[in-house]
Gaussian input, Z-matrix of N, CA and C with variables (Angstrom, degrees):
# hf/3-21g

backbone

0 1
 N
 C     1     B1
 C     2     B2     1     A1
 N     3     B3     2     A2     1     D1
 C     4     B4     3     A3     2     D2
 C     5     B5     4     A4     3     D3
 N     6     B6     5     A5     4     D4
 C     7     B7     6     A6     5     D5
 C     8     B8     7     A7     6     D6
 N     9     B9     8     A8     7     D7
 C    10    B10     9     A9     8     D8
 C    11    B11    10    A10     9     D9
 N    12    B12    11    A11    10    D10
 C    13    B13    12    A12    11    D11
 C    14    B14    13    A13    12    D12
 N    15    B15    14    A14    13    D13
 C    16    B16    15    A15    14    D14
 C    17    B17    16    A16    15    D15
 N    18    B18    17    A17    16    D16
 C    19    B19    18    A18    17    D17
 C    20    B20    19    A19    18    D18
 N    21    B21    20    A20    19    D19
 C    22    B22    21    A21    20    D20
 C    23    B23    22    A22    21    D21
 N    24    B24    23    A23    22    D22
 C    25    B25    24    A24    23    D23
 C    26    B26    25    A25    24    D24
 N    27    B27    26    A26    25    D25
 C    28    B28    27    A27    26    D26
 C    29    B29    28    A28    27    D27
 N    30    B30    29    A29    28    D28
 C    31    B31    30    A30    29    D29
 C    32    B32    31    A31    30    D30
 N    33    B33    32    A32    31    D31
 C    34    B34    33    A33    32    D32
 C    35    B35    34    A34    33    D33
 N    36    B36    35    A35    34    D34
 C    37    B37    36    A36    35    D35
 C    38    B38    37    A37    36    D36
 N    39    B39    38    A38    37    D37
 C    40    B40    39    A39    38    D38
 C    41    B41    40    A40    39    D39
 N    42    B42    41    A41    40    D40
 C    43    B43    42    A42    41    D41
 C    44    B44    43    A43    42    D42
 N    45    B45    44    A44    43    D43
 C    46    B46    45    A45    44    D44
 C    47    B47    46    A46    45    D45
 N    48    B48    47    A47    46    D46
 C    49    B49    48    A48    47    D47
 C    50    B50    49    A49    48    D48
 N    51    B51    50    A50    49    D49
 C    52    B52    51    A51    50    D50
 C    53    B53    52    A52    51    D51
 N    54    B54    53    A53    52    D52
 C    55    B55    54    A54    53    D53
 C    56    B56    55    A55    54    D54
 N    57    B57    56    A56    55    D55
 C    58    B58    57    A57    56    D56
 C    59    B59    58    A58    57    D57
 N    60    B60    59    A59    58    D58
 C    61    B61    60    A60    59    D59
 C    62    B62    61    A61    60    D60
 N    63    B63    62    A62    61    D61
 C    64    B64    63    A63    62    D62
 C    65    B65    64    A64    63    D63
 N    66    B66    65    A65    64    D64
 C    67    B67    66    A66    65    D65
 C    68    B68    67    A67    66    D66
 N    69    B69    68    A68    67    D67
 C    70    B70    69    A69    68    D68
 C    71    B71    70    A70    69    D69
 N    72    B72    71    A71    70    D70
 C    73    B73    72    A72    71    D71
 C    74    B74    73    A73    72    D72
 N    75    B75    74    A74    73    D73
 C    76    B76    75    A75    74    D74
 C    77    B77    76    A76    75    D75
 N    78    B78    77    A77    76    D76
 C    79    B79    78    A78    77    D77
 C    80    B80    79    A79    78    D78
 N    81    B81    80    A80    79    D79
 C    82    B82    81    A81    80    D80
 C    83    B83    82    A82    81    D81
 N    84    B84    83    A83    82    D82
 C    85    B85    84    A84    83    D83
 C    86    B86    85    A85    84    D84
 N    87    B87    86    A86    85    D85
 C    88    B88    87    A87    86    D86
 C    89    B89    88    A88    87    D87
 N    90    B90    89    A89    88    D88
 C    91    B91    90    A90    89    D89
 C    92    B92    91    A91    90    D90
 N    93    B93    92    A92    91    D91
 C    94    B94    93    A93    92    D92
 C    95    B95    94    A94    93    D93
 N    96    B96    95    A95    94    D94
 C    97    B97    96    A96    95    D95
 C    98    B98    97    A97    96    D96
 N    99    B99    98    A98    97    D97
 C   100   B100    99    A99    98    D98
 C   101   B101   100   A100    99    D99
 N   102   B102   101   A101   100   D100
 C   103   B103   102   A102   101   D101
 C   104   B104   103   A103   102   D102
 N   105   B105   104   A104   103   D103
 C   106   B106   105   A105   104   D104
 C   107   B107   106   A106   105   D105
 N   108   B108   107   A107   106   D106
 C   109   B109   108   A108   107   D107
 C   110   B110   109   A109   108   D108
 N   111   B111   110   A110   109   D109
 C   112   B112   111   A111   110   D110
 C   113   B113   112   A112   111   D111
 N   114   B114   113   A113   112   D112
 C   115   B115   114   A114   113   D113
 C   116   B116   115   A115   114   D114
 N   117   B117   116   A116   115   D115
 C   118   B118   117   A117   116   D116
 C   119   B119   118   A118   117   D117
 N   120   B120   119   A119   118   D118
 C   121   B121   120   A120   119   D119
 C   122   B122   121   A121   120   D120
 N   123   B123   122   A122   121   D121
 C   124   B124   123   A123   122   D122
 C   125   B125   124   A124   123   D123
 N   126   B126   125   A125   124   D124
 C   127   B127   126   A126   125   D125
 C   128   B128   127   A127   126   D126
 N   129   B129   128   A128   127   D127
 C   130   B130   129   A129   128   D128
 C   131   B131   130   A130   129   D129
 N   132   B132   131   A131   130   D130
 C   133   B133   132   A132   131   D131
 C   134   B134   133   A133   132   D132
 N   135   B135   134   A134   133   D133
 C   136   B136   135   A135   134   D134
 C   137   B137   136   A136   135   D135
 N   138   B138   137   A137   136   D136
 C   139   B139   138   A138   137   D137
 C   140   B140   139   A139   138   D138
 N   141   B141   140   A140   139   D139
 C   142   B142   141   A141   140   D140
 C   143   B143   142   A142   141   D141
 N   144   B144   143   A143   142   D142
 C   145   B145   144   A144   143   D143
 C   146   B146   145   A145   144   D144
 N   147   B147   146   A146   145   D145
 C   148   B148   147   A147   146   D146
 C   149   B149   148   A148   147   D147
 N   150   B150   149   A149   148   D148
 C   151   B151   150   A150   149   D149
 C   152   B152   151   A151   150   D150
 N   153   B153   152   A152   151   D151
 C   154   B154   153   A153   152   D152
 C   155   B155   154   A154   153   D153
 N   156   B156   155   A155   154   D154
 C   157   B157   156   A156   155   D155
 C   158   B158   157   A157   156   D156
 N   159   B159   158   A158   157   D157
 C   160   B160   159   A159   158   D158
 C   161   B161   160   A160   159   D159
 N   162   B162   161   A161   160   D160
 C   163   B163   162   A162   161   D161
 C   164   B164   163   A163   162   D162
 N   165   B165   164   A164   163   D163
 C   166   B166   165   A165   164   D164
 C   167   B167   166   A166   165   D165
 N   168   B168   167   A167   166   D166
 C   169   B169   168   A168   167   D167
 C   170   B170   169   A169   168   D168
 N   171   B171   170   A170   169   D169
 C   172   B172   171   A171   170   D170
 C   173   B173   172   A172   171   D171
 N   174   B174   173   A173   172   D172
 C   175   B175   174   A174   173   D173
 C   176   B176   175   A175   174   D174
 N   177   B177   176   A176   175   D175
 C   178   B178   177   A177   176   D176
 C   179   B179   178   A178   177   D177
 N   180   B180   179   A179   178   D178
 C   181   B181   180   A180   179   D179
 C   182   B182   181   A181   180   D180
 N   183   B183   182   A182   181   D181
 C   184   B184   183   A183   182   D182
 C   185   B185   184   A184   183   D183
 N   186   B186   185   A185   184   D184
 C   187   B187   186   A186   185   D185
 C   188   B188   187   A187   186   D186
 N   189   B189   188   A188   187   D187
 C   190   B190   189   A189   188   D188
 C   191   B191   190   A190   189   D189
 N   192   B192   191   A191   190   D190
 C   193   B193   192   A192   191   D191
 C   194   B194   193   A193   192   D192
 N   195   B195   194   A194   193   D193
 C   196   B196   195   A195   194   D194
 C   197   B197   196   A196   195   D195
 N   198   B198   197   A197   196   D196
 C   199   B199   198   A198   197   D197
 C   200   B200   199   A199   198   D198
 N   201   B201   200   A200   199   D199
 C   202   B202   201   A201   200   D200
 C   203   B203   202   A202   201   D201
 N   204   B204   203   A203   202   D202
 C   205   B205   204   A204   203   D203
 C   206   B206   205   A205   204   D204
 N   207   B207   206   A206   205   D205
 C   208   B208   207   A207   206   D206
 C   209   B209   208   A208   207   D207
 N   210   B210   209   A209   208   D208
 C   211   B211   210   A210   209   D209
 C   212   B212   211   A211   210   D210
 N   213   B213   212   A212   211   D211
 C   214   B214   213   A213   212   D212
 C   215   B215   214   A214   213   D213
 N   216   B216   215   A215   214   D214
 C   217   B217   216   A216   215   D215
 C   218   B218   217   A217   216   D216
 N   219   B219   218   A218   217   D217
 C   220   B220   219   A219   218   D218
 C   221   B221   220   A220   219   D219
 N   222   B222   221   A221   220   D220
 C   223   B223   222   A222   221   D221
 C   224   B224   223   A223   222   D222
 N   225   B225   224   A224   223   D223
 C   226   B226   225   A225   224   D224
 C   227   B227   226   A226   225   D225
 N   228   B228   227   A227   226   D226
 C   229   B229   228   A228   227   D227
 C   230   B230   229   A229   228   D228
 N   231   B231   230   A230   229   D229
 C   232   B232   231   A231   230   D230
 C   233   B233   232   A232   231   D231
 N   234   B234   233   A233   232   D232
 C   235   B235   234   A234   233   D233
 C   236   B236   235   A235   234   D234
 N   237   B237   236   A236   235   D235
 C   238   B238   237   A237   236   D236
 C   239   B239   238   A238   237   D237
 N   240   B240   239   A239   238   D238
 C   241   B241   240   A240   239   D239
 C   242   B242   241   A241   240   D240
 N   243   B243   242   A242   241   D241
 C   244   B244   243   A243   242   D242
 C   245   B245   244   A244   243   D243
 N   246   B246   245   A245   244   D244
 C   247   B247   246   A246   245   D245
 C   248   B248   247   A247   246   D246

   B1=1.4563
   B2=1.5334
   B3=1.2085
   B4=1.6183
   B5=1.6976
   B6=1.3520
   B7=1.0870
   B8=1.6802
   B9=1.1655
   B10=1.2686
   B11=2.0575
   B12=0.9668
   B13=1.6120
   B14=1.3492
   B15=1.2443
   B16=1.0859
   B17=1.8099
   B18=1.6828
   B19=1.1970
   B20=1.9501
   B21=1.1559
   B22=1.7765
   B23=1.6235
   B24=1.4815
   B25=1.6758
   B26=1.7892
   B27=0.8834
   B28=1.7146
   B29=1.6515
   B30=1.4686
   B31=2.0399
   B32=1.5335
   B33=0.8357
   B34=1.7971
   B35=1.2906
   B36=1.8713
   B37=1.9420
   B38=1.5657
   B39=1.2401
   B40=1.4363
   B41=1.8453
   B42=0.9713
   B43=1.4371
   B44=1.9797
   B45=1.1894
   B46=1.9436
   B47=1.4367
   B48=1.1672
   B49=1.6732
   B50=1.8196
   B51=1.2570
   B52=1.5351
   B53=1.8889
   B54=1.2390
   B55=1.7412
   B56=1.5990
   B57=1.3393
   B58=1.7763
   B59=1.4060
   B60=1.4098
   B61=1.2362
   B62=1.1907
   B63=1.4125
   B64=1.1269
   B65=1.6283
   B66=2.2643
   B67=1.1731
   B68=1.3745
   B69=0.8937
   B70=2.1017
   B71=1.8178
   B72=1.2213
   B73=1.7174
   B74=1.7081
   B75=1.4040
   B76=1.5782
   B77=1.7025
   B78=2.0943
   B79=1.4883
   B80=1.2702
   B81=1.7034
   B82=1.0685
   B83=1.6309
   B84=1.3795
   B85=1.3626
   B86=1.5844
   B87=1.4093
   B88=0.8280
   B89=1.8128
   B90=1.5640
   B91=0.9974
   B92=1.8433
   B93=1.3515
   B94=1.5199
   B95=2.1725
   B96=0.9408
   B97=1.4718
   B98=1.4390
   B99=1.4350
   B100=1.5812
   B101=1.4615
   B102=1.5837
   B103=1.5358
   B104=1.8138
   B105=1.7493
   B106=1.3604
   B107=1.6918
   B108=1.5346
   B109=1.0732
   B110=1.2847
   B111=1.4200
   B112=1.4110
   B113=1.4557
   B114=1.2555
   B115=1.4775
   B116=1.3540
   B117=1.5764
   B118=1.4922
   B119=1.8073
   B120=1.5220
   B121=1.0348
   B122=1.3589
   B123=1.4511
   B124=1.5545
   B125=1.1444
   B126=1.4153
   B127=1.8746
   B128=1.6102
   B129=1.6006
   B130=1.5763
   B131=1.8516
   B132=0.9629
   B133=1.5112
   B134=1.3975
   B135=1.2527
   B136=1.7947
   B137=1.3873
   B138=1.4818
   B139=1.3031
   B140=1.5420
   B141=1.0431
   B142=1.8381
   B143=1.5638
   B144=1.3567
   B145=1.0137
   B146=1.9580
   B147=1.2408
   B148=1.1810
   B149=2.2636
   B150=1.4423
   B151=1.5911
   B152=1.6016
   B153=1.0600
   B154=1.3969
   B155=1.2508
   B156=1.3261
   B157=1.3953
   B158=1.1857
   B159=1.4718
   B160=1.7195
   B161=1.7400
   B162=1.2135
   B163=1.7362
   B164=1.6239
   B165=1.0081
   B166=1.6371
   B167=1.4405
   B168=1.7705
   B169=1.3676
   B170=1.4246
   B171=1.7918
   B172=1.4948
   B173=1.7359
   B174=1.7148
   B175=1.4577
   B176=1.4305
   B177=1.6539
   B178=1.2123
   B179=1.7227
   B180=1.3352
   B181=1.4230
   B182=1.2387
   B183=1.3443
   B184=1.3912
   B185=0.8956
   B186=1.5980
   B187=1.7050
   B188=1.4546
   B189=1.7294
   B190=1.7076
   B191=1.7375
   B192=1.7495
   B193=1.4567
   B194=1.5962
   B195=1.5009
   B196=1.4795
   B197=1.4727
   B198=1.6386
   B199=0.9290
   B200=1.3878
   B201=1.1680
   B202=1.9942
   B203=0.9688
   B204=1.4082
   B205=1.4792
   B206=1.5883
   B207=1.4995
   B208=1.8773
   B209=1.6624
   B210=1.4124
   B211=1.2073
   B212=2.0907
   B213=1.0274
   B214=1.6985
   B215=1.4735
   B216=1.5378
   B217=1.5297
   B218=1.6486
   B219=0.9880
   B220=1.6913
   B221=1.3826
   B222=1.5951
   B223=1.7454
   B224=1.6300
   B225=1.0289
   B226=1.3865
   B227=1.6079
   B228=1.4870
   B229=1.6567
   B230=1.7491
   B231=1.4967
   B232=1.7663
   B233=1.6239
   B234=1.2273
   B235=1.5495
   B236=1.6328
   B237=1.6277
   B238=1.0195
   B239=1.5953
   B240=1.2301
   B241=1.2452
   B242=2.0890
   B243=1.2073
   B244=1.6698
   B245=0.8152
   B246=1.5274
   B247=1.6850
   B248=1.4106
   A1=109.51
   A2=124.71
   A3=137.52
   A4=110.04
   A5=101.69
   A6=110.43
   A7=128.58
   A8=156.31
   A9=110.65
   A10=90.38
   A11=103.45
   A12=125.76
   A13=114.62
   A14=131.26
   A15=153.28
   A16=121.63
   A17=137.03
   A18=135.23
   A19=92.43
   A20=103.48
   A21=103.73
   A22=85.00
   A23=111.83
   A24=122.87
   A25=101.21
   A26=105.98
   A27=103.65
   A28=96.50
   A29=96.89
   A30=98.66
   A31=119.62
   A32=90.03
   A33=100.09
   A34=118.02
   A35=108.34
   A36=125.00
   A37=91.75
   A38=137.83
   A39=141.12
   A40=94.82
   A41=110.18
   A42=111.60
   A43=111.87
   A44=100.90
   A45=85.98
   A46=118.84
   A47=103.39
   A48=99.74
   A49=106.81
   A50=100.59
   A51=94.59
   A52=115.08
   A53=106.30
   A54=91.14
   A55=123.58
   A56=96.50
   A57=90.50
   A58=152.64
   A59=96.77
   A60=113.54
   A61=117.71
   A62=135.09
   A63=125.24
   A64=136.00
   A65=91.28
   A66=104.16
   A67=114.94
   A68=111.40
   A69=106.35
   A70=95.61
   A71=119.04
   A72=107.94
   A73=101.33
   A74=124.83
   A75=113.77
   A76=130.03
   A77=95.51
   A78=100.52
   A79=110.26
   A80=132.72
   A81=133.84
   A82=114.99
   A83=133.16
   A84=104.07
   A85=114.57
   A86=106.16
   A87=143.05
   A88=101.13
   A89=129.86
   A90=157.80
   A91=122.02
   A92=91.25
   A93=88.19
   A94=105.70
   A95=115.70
   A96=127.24
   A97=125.39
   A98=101.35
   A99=96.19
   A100=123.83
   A101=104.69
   A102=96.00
   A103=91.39
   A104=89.44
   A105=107.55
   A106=117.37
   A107=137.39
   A108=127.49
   A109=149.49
   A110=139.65
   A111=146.21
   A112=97.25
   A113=134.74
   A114=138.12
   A115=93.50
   A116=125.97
   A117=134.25
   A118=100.58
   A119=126.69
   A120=147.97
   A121=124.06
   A122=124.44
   A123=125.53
   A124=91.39
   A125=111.66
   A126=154.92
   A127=78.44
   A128=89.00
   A129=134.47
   A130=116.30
   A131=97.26
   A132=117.30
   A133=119.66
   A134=139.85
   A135=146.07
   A136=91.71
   A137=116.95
   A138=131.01
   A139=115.31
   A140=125.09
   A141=121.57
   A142=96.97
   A143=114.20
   A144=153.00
   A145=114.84
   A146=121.14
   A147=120.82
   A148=101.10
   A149=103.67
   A150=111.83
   A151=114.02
   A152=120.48
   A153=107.64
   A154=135.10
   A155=111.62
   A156=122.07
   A157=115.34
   A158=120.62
   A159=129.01
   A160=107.09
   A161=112.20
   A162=109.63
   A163=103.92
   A164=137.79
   A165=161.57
   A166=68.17
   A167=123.61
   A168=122.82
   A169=124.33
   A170=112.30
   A171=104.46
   A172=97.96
   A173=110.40
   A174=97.76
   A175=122.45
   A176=126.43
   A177=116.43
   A178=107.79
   A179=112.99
   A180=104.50
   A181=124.36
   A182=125.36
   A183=128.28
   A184=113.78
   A185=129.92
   A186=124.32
   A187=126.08
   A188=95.76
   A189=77.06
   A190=93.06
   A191=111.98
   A192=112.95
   A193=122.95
   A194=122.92
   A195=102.46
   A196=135.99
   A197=118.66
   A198=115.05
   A199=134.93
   A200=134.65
   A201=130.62
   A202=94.91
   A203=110.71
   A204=108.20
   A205=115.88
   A206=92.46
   A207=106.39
   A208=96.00
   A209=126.59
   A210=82.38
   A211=99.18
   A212=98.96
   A213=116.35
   A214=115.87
   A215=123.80
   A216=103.59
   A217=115.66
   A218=123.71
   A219=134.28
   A220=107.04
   A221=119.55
   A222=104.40
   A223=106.57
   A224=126.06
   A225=132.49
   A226=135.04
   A227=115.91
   A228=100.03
   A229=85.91
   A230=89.45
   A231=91.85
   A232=113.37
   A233=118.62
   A234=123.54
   A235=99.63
   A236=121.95
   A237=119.17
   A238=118.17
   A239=126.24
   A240=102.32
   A241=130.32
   A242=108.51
   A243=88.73
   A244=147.96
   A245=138.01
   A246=108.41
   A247=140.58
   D1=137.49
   D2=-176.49
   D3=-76.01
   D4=137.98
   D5=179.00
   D6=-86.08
   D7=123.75
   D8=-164.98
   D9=-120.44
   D10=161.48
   D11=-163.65
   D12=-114.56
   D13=126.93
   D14=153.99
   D15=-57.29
   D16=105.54
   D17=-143.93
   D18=-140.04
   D19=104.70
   D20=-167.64
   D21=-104.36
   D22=-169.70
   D23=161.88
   D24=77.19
   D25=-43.85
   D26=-137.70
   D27=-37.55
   D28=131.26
   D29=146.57
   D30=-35.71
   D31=164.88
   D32=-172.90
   D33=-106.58
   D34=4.87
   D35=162.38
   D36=-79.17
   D37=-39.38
   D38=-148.94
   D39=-50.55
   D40=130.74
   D41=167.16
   D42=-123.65
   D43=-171.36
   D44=178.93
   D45=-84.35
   D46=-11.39
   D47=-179.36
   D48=-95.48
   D49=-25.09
   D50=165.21
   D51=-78.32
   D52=-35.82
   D53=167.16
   D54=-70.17
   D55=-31.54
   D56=158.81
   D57=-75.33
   D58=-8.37
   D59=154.78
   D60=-107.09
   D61=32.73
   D62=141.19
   D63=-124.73
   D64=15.99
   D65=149.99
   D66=-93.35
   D67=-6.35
   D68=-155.37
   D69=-77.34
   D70=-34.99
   D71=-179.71
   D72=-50.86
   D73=-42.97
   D74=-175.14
   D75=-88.48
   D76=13.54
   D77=-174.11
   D78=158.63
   D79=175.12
   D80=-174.87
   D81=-78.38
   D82=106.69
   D83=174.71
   D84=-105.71
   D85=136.45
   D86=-173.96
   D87=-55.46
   D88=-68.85
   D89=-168.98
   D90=-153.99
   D91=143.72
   D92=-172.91
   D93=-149.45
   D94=107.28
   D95=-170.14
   D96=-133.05
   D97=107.26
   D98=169.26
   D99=-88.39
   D100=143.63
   D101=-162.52
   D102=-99.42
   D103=130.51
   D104=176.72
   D105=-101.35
   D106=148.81
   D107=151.54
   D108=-27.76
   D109=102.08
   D110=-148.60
   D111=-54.27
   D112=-45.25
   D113=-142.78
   D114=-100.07
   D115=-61.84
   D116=-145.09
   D117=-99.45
   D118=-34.56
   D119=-151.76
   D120=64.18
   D121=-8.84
   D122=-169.96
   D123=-69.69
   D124=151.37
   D125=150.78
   D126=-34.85
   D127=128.48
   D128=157.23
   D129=-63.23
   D130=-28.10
   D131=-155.40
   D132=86.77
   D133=12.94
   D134=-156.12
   D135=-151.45
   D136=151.65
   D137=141.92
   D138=-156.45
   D139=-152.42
   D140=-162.24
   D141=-161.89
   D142=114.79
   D143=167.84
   D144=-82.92
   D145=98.66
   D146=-159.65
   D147=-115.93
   D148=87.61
   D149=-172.77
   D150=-79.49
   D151=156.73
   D152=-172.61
   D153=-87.04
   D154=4.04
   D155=158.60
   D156=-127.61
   D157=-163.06
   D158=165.92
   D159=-94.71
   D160=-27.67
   D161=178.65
   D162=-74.78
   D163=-36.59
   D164=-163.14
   D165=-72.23
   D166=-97.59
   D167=-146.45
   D168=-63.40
   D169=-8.78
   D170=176.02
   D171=-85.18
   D172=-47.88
   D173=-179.40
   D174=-41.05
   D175=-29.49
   D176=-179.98
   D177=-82.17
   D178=-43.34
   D179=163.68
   D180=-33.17
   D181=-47.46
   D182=-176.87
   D183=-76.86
   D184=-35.79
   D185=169.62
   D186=-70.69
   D187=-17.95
   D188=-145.29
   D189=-113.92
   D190=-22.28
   D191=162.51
   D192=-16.85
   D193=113.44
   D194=-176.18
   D195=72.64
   D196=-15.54
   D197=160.10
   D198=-71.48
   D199=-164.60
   D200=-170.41
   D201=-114.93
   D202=127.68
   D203=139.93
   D204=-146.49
   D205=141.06
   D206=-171.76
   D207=65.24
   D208=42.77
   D209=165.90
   D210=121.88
   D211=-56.46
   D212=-157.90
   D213=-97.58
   D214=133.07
   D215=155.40
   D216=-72.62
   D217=141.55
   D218=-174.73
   D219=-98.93
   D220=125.08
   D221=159.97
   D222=-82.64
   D223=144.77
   D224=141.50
   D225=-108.08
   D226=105.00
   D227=-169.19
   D228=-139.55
   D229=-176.84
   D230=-169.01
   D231=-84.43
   D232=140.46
   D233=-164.58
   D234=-58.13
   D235=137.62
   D236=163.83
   D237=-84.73
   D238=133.57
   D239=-178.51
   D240=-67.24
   D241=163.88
   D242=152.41
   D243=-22.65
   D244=105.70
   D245=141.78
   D246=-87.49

């Protein structure tokens, strides 16, 4: 079962194929989307990274928590769902 991931920080160049390739070194991803503004379209700063397991999504948790990218420290933690 797929994990899906929680992606805070991001720069606002980050697009989805650049966040997915910079989960895929720690695992399979499944899906990878930054959520942009309805009106303007620019990056939110967040998107959700969805890996295909739970070992895939802690290894990237553990690498990628706090690390840089483009520029940024990144949070990575596990998506909470809806309420």
């Amino acid at each position: 079962m797929s994990t899906k991931l929680f992606v805070g920080s991001l720069p606002w160049a980050v697009n989805d194929e650049a966040l997915k390739s910079a989960f895929e070194a720690h695992g399979k991803v499944v899906s990878a989307k930054v959520i942009t503004d309805r009106e303007t379209g620019k990056s939110r700063g967040f998107g959700f990274v969805e890996m295909e397991n739970e070992t895939d999504a802690n290894n990237a948790i553990q690498a990628l928590n706090g690390s840089e990218l483009s520029g940024r420290n990144i949070i990575v933690s596990e998506a909470k769902p809806k309420k």
